[in-house]
N, C-alpha and C positions, 0 to 999 in steps of 0.2 A: 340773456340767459343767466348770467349772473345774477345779476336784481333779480331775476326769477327763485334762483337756490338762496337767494341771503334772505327773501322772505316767507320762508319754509321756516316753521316753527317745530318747535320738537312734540308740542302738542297733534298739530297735523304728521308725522312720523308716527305717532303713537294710533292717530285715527284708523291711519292707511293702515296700518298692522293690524288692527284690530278688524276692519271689517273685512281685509283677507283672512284672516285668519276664521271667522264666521261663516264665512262664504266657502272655506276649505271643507272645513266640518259637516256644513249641511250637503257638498259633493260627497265626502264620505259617507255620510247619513243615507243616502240615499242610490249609492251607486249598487248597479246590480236587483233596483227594484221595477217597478211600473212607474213609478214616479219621475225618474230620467224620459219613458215615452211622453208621459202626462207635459212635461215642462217642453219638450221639443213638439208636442201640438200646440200649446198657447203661443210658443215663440211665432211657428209658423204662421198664425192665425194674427197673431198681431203686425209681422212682417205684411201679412195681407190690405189689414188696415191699414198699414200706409199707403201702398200700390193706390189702394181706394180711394185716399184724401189726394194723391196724385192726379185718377184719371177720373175724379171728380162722380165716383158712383156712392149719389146720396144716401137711397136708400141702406146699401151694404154697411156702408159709414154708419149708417145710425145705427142698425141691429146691433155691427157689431162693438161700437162704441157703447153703448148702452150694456152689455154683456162685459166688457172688460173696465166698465164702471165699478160693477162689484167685486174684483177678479181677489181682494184679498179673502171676502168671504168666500170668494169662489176653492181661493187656495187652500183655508183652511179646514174647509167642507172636506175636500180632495186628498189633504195630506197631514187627514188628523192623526192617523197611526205614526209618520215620521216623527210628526210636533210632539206626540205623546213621548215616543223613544228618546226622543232629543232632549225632552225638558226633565224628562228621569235619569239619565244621563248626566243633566251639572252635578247632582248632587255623587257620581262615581269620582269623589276626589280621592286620590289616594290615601288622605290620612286618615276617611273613612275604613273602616277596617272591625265596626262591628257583629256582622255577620256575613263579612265575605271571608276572612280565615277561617276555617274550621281547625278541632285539634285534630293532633297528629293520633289520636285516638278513634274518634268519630270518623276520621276518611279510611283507617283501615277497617272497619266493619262494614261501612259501605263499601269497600272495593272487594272484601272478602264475601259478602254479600253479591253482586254483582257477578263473579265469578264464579259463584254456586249456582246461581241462576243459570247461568250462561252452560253450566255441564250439564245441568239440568232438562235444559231446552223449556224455560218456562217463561213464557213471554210477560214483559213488562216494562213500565216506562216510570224512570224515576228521574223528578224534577230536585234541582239541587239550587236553593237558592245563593244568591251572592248579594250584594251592594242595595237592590232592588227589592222591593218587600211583595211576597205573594201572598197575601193575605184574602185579596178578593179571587185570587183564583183557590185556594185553600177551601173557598166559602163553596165552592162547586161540590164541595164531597162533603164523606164524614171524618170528621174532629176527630184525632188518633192523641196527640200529643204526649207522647211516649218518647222514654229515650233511644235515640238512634242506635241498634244492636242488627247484630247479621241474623241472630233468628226473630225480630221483631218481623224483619222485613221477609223474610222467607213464609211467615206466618201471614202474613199479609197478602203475598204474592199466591198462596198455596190454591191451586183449583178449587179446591170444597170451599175457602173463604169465601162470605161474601162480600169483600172487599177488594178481591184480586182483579175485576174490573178498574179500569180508570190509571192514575198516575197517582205515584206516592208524590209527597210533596215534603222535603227537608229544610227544615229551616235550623239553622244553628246547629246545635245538637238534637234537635228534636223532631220526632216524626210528625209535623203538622197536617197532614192532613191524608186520608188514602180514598180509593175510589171516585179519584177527581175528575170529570168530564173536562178536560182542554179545548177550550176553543179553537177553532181553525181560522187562521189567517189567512184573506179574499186573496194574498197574493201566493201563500202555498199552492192554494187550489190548482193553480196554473203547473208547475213543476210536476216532473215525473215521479215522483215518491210513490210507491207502492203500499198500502196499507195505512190503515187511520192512522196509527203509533208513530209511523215514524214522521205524519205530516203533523198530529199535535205536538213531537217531541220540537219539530223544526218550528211550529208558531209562537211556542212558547218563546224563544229564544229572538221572535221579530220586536217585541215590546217591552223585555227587560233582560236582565242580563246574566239569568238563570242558566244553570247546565243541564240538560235536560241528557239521558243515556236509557237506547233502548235496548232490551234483550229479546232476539227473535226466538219467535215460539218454532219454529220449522226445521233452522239449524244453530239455534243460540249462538249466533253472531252478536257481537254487542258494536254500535251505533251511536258516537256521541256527538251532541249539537249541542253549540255554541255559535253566539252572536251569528247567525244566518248562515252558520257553516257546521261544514259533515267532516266528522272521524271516523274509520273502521276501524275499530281496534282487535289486535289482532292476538294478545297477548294481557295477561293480567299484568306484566311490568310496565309494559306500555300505558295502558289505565290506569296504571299508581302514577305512575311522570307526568299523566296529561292532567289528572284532577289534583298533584302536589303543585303544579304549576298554577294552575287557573286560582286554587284558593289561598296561595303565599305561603305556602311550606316546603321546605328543601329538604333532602336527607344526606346525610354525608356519605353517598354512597361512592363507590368508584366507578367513570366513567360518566357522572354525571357532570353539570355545568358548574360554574362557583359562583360563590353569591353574587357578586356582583353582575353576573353575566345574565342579559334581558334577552330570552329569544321565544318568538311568535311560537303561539300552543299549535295552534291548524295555519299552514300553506294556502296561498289564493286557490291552489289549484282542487282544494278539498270544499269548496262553495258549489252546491247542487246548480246546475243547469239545465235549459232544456235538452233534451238528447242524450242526459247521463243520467242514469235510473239505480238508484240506490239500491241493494239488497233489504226487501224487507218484508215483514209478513201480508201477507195479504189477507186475512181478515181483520182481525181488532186492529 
């Protein structure tokens, strides 16, 4: 046992950390999707193939030996939305920081904006980018590239427009894009979310790390998702604390947190589920 610990290098220390630590990530990556079933079928199906090199049934052995030949193509056919999220993702290092802060100017016309909507009762989905570049989703609408102001957006959102279809799209200070068609993500589909909006606002947020906030047309409820999770916001203060948090701005207000103190924007317990059905419009 000894001789075993005294030829432990620090380079093997350093391996074992690392490939835990990879192995953590890709648990986090993926927990709470289809992908945790997807990997507990392969397990089981290869647990089988052994049973089968056991009690010696050829045929089984070969199909399914032949099948888990290919299993990395197999996996990245399977789990190209995670690889995609995961490999856009090295680049959120922290000291990246050129379009995930926004000014302390630009978040209050958006949240002042936001909350006009919302008395309003005028439904809409506004995508807020961060770390992650939406540029190809941008490419789904029309080219606004305006400075970020509360009546740009209102003007935007306004029924007679026709651009108030779709998602605005914010990138830095600028309105990049309006009337965007959001893709829907195959594993939304599955989830109780009522209405397009709030299942494109939730897609957006599966493959980068945008904030996406809806306002319902029914009883202007506002709806904010991030990273594969749901906010009801309840309150315009509340929507200022949750978007000064998420893009690195603090205010020296009373009763807020101090700088130094890191705390989670959304709770496990605000991640849509089966059997929990979000408030939200039911047409667009």
């Amino acid at each position: 046992m000894l001789d075993l610990l005294a030829s432990i290098r620090v380079a093997d220390v350093i391996d074992i950390l690392l490939v835990a630590y990879i192995v953590y990530r890709i648990l986090l990556l993926i927990r709470g999707t289809r992908a945790v079933q997807i990997i507990t079928g392969l397990a089981l199906l290869f647990g089988v193939f052994l049973v089968s090199r056991q009690f010696g049934l050829l045929t089984f052995q070969w199909l399914v030996g032949n099948f888990l030949a290919y299993i990395i193509v197999i996996m990245v056919i399977l789990f190209q939305n995670e690889i995609r999220a995961g490999l856009a993702r090295i680049g959120q290092a922290r000291f990246i920081r050129s379009r995930s802060e926004k000014d302390e100017e630009v978040l209050e016309e958006i949240i002042s904006a936001i909350i006009e909507l919302s008395a309003r009762k005028r439904g809409a989905i506004l995508v807020l980018e961060r770390t992650i570049g939406l540029k190809d989703i941008s490419e789904r609408g029309i080219p606004v590239d305006g400075k970020v102001t509360r009546d740009l957006i209102l003007s935007i959102t306004h029924p007679d427009s026709p651009l108030h279809d779709g998602a605005i799209i914010i990138s830095g200070d600028r309105v990049a894009a309006a009337g965007v068609i959001l893709p829907i993500n195959q594993e939304v589909m599955s989830l109780p979310l009522r209405g397009a909006r709030h299942r494109a606002a939730l897609s957006i947020t599966y493959d980068s790390d945008a904030v996406s906030v809806v306002i319902s047309e029914e009883n202007g409820e506002i709806t904010l998702y991030v990273e594969k999770m749901e906010k009801k916001v309840a309150t315009g203060d509340e929507l200022r604390l949750l978007l000064y948090r998420l893009f690195g701005r603090r205010r020296e207000e009373k009763g807020e947190e101090s700088e130094g103190e890191e705390k989670p924007v959304l709770s496990e317990e605000e991640v849509p589920e089966e059997g929990k059905t979000p408030a939200g419009d039911t047409a667009k």
